[in-house]
C-alpha positions as a printed NumPy array, in Angstrom:
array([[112.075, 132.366,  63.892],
       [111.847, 129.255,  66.358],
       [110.489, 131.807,  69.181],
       [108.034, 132.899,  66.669],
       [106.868, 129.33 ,  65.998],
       [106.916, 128.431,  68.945],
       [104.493, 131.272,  70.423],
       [102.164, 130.876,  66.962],
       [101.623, 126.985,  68.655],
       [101.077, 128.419,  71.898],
       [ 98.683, 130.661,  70.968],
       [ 96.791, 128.027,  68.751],
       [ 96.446, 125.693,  71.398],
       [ 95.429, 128.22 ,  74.059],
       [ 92.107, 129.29 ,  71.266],
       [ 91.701, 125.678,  70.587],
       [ 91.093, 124.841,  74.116],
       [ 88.843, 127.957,  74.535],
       [ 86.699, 126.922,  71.699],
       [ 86.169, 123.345,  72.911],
       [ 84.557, 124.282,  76.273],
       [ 81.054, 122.455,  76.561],
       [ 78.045, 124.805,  76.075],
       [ 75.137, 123.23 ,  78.268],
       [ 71.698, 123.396,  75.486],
       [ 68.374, 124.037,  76.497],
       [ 68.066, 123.441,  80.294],
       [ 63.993, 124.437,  80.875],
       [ 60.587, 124.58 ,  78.334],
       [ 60.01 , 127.943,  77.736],
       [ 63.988, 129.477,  78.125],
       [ 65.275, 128.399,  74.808],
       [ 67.934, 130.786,  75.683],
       [ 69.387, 129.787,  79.233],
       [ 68.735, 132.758,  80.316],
       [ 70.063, 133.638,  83.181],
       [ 67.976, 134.98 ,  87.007],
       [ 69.367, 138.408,  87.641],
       [ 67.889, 140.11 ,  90.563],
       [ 64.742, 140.027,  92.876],
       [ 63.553, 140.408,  96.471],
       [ 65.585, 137.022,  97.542],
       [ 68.893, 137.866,  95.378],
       [ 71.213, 137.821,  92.319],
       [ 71.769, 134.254,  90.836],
       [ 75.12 , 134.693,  89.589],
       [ 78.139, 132.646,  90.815],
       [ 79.392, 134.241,  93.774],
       [ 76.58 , 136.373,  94.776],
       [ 76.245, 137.119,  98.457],
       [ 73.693, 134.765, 100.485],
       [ 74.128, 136.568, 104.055],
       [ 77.619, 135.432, 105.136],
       [ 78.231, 133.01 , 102.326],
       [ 78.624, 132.933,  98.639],
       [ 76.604, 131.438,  96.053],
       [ 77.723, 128.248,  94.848],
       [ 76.018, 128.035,  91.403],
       [ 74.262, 129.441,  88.441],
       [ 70.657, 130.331,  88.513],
       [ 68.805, 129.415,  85.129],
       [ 65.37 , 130.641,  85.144],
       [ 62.648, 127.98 ,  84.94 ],
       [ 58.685, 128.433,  85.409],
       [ 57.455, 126.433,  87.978],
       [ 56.387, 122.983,  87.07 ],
       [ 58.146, 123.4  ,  83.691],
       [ 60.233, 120.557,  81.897],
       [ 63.516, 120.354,  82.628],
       [ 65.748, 118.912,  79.824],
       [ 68.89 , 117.248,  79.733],
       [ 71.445, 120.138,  78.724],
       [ 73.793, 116.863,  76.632],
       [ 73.915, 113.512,  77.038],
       [ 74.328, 112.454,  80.599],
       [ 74.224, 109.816,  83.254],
       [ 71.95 , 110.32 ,  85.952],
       [ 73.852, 109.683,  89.32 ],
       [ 71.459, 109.988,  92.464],
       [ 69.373, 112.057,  93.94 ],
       [ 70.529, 115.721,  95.591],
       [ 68.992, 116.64 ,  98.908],
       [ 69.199, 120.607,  98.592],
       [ 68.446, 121.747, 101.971],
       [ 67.99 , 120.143, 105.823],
       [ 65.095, 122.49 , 106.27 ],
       [ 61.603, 120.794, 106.797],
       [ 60.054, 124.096, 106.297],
       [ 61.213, 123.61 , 102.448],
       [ 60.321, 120.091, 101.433],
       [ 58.563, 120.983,  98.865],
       [ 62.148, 122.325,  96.805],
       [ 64.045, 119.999,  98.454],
       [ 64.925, 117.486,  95.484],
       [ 67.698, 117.561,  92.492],
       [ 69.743, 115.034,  90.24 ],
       [ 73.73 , 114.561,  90.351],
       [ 74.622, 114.017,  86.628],
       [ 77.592, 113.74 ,  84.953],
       [ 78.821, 114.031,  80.774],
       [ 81.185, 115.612,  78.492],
       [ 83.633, 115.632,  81.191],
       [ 81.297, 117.765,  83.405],
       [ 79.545, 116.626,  86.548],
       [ 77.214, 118.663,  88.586],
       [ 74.303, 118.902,  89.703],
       [ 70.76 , 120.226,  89.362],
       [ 68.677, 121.662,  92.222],
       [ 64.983, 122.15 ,  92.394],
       [ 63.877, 119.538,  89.591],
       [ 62.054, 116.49 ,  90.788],
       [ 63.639, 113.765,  88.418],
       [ 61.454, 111.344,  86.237],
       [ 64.363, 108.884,  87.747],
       [ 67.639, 109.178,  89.433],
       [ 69.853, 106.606,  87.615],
       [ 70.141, 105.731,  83.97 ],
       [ 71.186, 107.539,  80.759],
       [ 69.537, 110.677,  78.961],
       [ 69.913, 111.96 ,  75.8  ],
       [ 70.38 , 115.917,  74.868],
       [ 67.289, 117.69 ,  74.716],
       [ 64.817, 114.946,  76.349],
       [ 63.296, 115.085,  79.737],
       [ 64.855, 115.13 ,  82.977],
       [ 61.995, 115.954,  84.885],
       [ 60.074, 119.32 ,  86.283],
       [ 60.615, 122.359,  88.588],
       [ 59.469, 121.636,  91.85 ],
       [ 57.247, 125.276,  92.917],
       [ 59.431, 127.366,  93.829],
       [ 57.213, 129.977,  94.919],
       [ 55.588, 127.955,  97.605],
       [ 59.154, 128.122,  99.583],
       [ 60.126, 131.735,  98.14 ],
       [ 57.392, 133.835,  96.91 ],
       [ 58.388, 136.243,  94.207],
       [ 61.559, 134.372,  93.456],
       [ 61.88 , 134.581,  89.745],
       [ 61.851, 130.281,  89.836],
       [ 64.854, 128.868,  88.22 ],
       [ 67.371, 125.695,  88.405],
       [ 69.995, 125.658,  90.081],
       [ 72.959, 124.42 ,  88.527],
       [ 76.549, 124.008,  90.661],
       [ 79.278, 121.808,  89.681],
       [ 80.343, 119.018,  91.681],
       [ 83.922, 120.659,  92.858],
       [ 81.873, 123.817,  93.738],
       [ 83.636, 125.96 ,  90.77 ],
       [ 81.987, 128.513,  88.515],
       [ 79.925, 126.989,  85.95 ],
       [ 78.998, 130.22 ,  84.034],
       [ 81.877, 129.538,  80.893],
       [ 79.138, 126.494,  80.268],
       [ 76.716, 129.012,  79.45 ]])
């Protein structure tokens, strides 16, 4: 009987965790859904997917170009991301390091209203940068890649 309990708690506490993983809202205008980039000419945007001879650090969330980007929860805005070293794309080269509910990453493409303060869920972070000046026929999207590099796609 005490195994019994014991592995009933267990088992409890294991769906208990599951269920309180943070689910990121409403990232762009116009994607209501988060849905994710799949496939084009320039790639997959899942976690993991093959760039060359290196892996894909983040989570593609598609995004029309120049559309409002939205704060996924309530989060502190900690500093500006420099994306690539590049010159050739300086127009996508600008993102925001944030950080709430226990999360921090970061958010690529998306030139920032600001790059320190506090923003609520579901008000404006900023836009897309054009992503099809630096990658034509990209389907556009943000980037999103936590700060320790893992997979962010349980968020989702």
């Amino acid at each position: 009987m005490r195994t019994a309990v014991l592995l009933f708690t267990v088992v409890l506490i294991a769906v208990l965790s599951e269920c309180e993983v943070v689910k990121f809202g409403q990232l762009c205008s116009g994607n209501s859904s988060n849905r994710r980039r799949t496939g084009d000419r320039w790639g997959q945007g899942h976690y993991g997917a093959r760039r060359g001879n290196r892996e894909h650090q983040g989570l593609d969330i598609v995004c029309n170009d120049g559309a409002t980007v939205y704060a996924p929860f309530d989060v502190k805005l900690n500093g500006k991301v420099i994306v690539y070293t590049d010159p050739k794309k300086a127009a996508i080269n600008d993102g925001i390091n944030l950080s709430g509910e226990g999360l921090c990453f970061k958010l690529f493409y998306v030139k920032p209203d600001k790059y320190s303060g506090v923003v609520k869920k579901g008000q404006r972070i900023g836009t897309l940068l054009t992503m099809q000046s630096v990658y034509p026929g990209i389907t556009s999207h943000v980037h999103v890649q936590m700060c320790d590099k893992s997979d962010p796609t349980k968020f989702f």
